[in-house]
C-alpha positions in Angstrom: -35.8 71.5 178.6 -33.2 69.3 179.5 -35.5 67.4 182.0 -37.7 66.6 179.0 -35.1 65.3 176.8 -33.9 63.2 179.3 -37.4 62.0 179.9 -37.9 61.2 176.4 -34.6 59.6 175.9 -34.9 57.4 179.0 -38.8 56.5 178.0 -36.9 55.8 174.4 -34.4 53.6 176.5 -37.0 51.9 178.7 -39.5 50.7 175.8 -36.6 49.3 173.8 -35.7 46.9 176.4 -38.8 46.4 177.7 -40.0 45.1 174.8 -37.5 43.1 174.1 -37.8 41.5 177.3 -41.5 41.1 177.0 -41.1 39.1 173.8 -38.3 36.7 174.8 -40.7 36.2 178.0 -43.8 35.6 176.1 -42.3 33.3 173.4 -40.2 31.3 176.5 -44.3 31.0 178.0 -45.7 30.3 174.7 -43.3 27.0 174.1 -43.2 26.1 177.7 -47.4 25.9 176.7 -46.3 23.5 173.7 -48.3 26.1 171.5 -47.9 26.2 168.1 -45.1 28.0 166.0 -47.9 30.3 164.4 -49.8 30.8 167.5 -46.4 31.9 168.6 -44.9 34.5 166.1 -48.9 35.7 165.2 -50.6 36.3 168.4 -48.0 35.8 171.0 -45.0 37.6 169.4 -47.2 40.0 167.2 -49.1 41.2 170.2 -45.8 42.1 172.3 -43.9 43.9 170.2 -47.0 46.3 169.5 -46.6 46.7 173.2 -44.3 49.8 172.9 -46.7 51.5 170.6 -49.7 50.3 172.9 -48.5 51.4 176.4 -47.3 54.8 174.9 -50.9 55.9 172.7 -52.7 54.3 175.9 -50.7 56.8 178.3 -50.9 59.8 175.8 -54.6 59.4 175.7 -54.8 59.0 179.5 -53.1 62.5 179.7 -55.3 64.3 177.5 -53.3 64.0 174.6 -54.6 62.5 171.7 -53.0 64.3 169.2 -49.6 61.9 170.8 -51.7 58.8 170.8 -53.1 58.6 167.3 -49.9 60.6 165.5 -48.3 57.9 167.3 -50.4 54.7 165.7 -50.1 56.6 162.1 -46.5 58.0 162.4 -45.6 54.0 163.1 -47.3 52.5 160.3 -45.8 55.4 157.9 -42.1 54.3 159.6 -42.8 50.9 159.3 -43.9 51.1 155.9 -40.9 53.5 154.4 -38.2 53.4 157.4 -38.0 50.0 158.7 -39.0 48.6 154.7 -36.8 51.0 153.4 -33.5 49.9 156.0 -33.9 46.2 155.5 -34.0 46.6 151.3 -30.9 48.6 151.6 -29.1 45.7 154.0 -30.4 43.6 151.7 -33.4 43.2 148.9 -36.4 41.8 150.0 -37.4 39.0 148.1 -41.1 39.0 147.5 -42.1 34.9 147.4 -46.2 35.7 148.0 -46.0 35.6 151.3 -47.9 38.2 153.6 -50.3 39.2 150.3 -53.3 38.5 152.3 -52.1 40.3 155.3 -51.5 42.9 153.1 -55.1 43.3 152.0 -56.1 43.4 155.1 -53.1 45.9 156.4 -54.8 48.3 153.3 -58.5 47.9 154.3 -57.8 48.8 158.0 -55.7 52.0 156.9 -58.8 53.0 154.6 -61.6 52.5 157.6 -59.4 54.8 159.7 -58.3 57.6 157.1 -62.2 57.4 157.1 -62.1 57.7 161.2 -60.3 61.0 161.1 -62.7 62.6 158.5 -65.8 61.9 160.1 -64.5 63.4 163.5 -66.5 60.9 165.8 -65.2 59.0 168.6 -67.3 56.6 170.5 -66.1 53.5 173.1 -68.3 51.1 171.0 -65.9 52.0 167.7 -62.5 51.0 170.0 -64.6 47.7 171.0 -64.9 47.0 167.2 -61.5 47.3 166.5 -61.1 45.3 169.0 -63.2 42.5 167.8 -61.4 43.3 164.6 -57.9 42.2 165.7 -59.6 38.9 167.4 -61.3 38.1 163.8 -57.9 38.7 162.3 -56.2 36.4 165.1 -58.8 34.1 164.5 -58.9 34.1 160.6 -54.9 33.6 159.9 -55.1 30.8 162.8 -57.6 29.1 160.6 -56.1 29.5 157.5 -52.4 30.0 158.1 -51.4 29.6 154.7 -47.5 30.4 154.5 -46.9 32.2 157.9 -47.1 36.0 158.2 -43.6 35.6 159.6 -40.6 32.9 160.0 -41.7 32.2 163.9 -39.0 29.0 164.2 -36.6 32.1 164.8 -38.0 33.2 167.8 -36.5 31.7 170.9 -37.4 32.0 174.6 -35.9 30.8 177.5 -36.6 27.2 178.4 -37.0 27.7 182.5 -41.1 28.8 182.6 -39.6 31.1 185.9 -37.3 32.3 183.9 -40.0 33.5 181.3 -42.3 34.6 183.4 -40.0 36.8 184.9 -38.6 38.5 182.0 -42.2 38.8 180.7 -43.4 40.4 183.8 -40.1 42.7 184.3 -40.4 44.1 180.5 -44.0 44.7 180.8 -42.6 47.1 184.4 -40.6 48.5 182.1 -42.2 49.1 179.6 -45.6 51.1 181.2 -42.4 53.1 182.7 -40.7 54.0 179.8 -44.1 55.1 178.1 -44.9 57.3 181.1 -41.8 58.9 180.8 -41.8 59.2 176.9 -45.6 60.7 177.0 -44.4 62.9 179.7 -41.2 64.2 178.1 -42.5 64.7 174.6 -45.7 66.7 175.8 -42.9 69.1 177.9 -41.0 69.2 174.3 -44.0 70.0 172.4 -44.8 73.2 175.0 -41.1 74.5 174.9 -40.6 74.2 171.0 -44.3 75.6 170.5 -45.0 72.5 168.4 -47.9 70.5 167.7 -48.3 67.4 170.0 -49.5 65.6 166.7 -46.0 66.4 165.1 -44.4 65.0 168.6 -46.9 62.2 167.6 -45.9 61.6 164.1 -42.4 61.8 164.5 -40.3 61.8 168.1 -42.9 58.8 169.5 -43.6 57.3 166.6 -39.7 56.4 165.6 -39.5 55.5 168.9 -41.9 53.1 169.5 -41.0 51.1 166.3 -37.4 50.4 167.1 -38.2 46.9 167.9 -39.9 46.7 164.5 -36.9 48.4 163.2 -34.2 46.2 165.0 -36.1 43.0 164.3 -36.1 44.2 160.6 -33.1 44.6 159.9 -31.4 41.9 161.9 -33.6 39.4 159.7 -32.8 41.4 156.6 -28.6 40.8 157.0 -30.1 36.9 157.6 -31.4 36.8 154.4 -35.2 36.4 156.1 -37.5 38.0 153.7 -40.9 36.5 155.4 -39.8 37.9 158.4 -38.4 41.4 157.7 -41.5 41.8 155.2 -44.2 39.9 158.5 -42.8 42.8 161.0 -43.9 45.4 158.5 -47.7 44.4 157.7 -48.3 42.4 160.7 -47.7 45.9 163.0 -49.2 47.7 160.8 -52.6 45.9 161.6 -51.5 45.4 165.1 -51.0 49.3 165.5 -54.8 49.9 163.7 -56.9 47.4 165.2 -55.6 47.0 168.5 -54.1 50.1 169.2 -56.3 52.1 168.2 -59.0 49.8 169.4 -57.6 50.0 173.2 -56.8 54.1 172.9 -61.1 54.3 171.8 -61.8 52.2 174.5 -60.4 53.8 177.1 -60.0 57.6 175.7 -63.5 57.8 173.2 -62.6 60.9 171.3 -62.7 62.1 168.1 -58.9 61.4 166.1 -57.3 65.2 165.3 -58.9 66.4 162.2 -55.4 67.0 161.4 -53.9 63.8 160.7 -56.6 63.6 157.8 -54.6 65.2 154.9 -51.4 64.3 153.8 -50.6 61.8 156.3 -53.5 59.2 156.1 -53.0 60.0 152.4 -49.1 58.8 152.4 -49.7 56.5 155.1 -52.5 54.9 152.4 -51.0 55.3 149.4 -47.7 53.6 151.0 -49.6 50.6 151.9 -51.6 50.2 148.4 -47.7 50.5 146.8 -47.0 47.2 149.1 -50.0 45.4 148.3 -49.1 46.1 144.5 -45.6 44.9 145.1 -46.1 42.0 146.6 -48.4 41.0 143.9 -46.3 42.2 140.8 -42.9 42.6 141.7 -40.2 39.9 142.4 -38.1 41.6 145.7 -37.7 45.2 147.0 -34.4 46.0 145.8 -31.8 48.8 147.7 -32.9 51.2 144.6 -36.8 51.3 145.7 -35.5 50.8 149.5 -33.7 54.1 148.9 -36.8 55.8 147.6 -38.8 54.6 150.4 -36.3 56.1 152.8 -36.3 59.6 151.0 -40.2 59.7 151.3 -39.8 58.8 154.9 -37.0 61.9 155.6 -39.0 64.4 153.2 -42.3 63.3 155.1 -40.7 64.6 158.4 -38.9 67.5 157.2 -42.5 68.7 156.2 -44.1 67.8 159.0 -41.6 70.0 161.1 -41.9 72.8 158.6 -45.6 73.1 158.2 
């Protein structure tokens, strides 16, 4: 047993600062390139803090175990939506100034198409290809029509040296595939000692763990007082997690989502998003009050998980 928590904990360790070196390298590439601000924080940022998540379902999949992969892509959207939400409101209330609304609509649709996923238990490579195509519309769509960006970009900041990037970039992305091996790999060993479903490992020990960058990056802009991009990290993973996530864990592992994960998760993990998309059109900031109450659903959510 303690072989497994160590693997966990060091997989947990090793995708915290390998994504954080993986962004800091692909946002030093990225202006070395002279690409644009929103190019930056919505394709080249958005896609490398997703990584975590990514490498981890990927792996899970690989090792016959997609109850890990996909309670991994929902379990982060349902942390990113009442944890990480529910954090940064209590550091500081979210003021809601329209921003992200669009996103939001589309962060709702793609949780709707994949509650309906798990119900019709069918997997197929083509259905991970059009997810895939999904998240290149997206990309595609909000590079077009930017609007007011999904998040504050101008506070990401890379290295200048392009050797410099490249390397951290490359050395995260090491790290990264390592600490996912070794997360995949310690929570299937917890899952057989503790006689618990690998969805629950899923839904709650990889799912947490994966998000931390989401988390950190949260918070950190919450105590700066920046809305945009505490609010972008939420909805813009959330989509990230969906379309290419789940895209790349159909692609390479076509089989059916766990019937499990059709209940009362997709149904939170729904009805959280709708709540947002209602917010952000009808109320003025996420005060510490609601933030509390997203928190509580969060906590109460993994409490039953464990207990059923």
């Amino acid at each position: 047993m303690l072989n497994a928590i160590l693997l966990s904990l060091a997989g947990l360790v090793g995708l915290g600062i390998g994504g954080e070196l993986l962004v800091r390298g692909a946002v030093g590439i990225a202006q070395k390139l002279g690409v644009s601000t929103l190019f930056t924080g919505l394709v080249i940022v958005g896609f490398a803090t997703s990584m975590p998540e990514m490498v981890a379902s990927v792996q899970a999949s690989l090792a016959g175990s997609p109850e890990i992969a996909w309670g991994n892509i929902i379990g982060s959207n349902l942390a990113n939506t009442l944890l990480i939400l529910g954090l940064s409101a209590l550091v500081a209330p979210i003021i809601l100034t329209g921003v992200g609304r669009r996103d939001a609509v589309v962060a709702l649709a793609v949780t709707v198409l994949l509650w309906g996923l798990v119900l019709s238990g069918y997997g197929a490579r083509w259905i991970g290809f059009a997810l895939l195509f999904g998240i290149i519309a997206y990309i595609v769509w909000r590079y077009r029509n930017p609007g007011q960006a999904l998040e504050d970009e101008e506070d990401e900041e890379g290295p200048q040296n392009g050797v410099i990037a490249g390397t951290l970039f490359a050395v995260g992305l090491g790290i990264l595939v390592l600490g996912g091996d070794a997360l995949v790999t310690g929570a299937i060993e917890l899952a057989t000692i503790f006689e618990v479903p690998e969805t629950v490992i899923g839904l709650t020990v990889v799912a947490v763990g994966t998000s931390l960058p989401e988390l950190a990056a949260s918070v950190a802009a919450a105590l700066r007082g920046k809305s945009a991009l505490a609010l972008g990290n939420v909805v813009g993973s959330n989509i990230y997690n969906i379309l290419l996530i789940g895209g790349a864990t159909m692609s390479i592992a076509p089989t059916a989502l766990p019937a499990d994960l059709g209940g009362l998760q997709m149904a939170l993990l729904t009805a959280s998003t709708a709540a947002l998309l209602a917010l952000l059109w009808l109320a003025k900031s996420i005060g510490r009050t609601l933030g509390g109450l997203l928190l509580a659903a969060f906590v109460a959510n993994v409490v039953l998980v464990f207990a059923s």
